[in-house]
N, C-alpha and C positions, 0 to 999 in steps of 0.2 A: 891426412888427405880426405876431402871431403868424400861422401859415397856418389856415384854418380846418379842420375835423378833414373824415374824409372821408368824410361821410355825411348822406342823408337823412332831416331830420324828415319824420312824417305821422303828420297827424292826421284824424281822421274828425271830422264836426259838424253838427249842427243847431242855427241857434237860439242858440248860444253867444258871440256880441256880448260880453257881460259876463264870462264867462270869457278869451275868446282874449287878450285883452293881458297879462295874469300868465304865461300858457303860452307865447306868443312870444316874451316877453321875458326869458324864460328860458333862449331858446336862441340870438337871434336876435345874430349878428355870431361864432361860433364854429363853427357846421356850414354846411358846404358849401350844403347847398338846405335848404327848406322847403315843405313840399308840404300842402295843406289841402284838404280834397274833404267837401265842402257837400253834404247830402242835404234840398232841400225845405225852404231856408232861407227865410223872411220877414222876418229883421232885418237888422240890418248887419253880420255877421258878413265877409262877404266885403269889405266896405271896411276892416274892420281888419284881417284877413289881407294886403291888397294894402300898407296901409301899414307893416307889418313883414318889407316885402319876401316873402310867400308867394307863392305858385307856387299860381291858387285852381280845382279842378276843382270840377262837380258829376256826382254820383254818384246813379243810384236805390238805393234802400235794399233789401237783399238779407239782411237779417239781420246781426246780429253781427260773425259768423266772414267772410261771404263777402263783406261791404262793404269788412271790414279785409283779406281778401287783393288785392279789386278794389284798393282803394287803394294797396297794397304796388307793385303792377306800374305808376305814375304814378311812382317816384322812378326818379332819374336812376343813383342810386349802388347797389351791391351792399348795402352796409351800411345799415340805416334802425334810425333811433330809433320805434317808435311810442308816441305819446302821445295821452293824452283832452284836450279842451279844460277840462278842470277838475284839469289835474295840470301840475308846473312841475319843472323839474329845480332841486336845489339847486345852489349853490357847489360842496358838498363831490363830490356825484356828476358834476358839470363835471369836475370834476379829476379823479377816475377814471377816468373816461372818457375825457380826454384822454391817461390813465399807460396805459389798456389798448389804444388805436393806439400809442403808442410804443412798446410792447411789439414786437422781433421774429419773435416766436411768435404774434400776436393770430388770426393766420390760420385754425389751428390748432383754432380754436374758428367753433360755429356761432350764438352768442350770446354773452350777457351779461343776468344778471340783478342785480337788488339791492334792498335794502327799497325798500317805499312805506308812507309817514307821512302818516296822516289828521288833520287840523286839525277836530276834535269841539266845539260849541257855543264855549270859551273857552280852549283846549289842544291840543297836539300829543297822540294817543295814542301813547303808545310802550310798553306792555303789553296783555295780554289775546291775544282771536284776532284784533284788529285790524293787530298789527304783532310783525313785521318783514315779513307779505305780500309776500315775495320774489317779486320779478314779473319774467319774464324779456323784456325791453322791447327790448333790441339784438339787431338779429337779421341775418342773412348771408343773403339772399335766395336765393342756390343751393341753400340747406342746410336751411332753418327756414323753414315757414310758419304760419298762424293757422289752428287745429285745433278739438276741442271738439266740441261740439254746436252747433246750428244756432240755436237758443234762447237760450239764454244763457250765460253763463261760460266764452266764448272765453280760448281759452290758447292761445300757440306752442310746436307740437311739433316736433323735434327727433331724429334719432337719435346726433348727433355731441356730443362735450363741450360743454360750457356752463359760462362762467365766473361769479364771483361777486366781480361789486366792493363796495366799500363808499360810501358818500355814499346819501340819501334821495332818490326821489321825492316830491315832496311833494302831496299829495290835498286837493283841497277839493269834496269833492263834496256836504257838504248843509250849504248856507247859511241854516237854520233846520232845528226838528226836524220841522214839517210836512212841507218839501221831502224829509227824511227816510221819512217816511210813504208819501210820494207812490212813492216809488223804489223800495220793498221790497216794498210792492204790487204795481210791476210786475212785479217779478224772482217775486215769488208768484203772480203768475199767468202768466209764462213758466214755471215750473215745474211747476205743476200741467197745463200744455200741454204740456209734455215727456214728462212721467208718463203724458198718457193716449195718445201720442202710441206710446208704447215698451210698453204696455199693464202698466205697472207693479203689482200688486197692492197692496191697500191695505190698511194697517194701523193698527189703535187704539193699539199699544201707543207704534209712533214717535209717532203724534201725540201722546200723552200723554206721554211719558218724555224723549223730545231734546231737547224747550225748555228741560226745570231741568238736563237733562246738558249742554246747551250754555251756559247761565248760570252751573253749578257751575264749567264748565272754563275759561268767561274771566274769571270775577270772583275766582277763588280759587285753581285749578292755574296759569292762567299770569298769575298776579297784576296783575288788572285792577284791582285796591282802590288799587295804585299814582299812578292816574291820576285821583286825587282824586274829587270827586260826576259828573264827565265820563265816568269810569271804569266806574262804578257803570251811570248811566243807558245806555252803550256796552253793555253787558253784559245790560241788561235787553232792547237792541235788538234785539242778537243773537239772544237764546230770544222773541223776539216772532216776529221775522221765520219763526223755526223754524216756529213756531206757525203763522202767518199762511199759510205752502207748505203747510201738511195741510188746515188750514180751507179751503183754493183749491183742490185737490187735490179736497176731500169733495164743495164744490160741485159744481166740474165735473163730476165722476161722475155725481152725483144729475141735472145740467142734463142729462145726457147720456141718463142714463134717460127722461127725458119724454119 
């Protein structure tokens, strides 16, 4: 039996019962631990973490950035994978991952990134600004922590190299196109909280002009038409969403007036 590689999964989660078994089972019998930290769970998530062999904390929820670094300091290993309870490692990035610990340079580096592939209504995307979403997911805890804003669109920052493997993250993050709705709402109104937050100035011309500059650049420069009518509606989502951060944005100002 092979050794297991030498590192830490964690995940952060609420609520995600129905996702964690695709996500653990993705990982589960090849890394060393698996570490899961529960924020203000009500379902069963923490019975299906324990039976895939997780390690289950609970964590209060600190935003974003600062749950995922809480989180970070729970794994045993230097090295940690972080994953969302709605993303699964493939085959192909198993194997990578496992070529880039072989490696005797892996040291050397303070990461590892590589696509992440979202599974859209009846398809994988694999065009437009959906993908190749190079997400830099392996990370060397001395070196690389979760950076960003405090809001939203957490990212690890870094000042050492950073490798790039191949193999997919694979994304399932909206299991109808309401669940859709639901999510981009919130990221629009964590955004328009950021903006008032950083006292951003507000503009007509963005809010009018980004959504068809964002729709022209995923349905046609980086050929979202590829990706059949999945493609199309991926594309229209994007200049929604644009749309949807200045309409959230307008509110709050005016709420804010009152």
């Amino acid at each position: 039996m092979t050794a297991p590689l030498p590192l830490s999964v964690v995940i952060i989660a609420k609520n995600e019962a129905h996702n964690l078994p695709r996500c653990l089972a993705s990982v589960q019998g090849w890394v060393a631990e698996i570490v899961v930290a529960l924020n203000t769970t009500t379902d069963g998530s923490e019975a299906v973490a324990e039976k895939f062999g997780a390690t289950v904390h609970h964590l209060a929820w600190q935003g974003y950035r600062d749950t995922k670094n809480a989180a970070l300091a729970l794994a045993a290993h230097l090295w940690v994978l972080s994953l969302d309870a709605d993303e699964a490692v493939s085959p192909e990035l198993q194997h990578a991952l496992a070529d880039f610990f072989a490696s005797p340079d892996h040291d050397r580096f303070a990461g590892a990134r590589f696509p992440r592939k979202v599974w859209f209504i009846n398809r994988w995307i694999t065009h437009g600004d959906w993908y190749p979403d190079l997400s830099l997911r392996l990370l060397h805890r001395d070196h690389a922590r979760w950076g960003g804003d405090e809001f939203v669109h957490e990212k690890v920052e870094t000042d050492d190299p950073v490798a790039t493997l191949a193999g997919d993250l694979l994304h399932y993050p909206y299991p109808t196109l309401a669940a859709h709705h639901v999510k981009v709402l919130e990221y629009a109104r964590l955004f328009a909280e950021k903006q008032v937050a950083e006292h951003r100035p507000w503009s007509t011309g963005a809010a009018m002009f980004r959504p068809a500059w964002r729709f022209f650049r995923c349905y046609f420069l980086r050929r979202g038409f590829l990706d059949g009518f999945p493609g199309f509606v991926a594309a229209t989502a994007t200049a929604y969403y644009t749309f949807l951060r200045y309409a959230c944005y307008y509110e709050r100002l005016h709420r804010a007036d009152r």
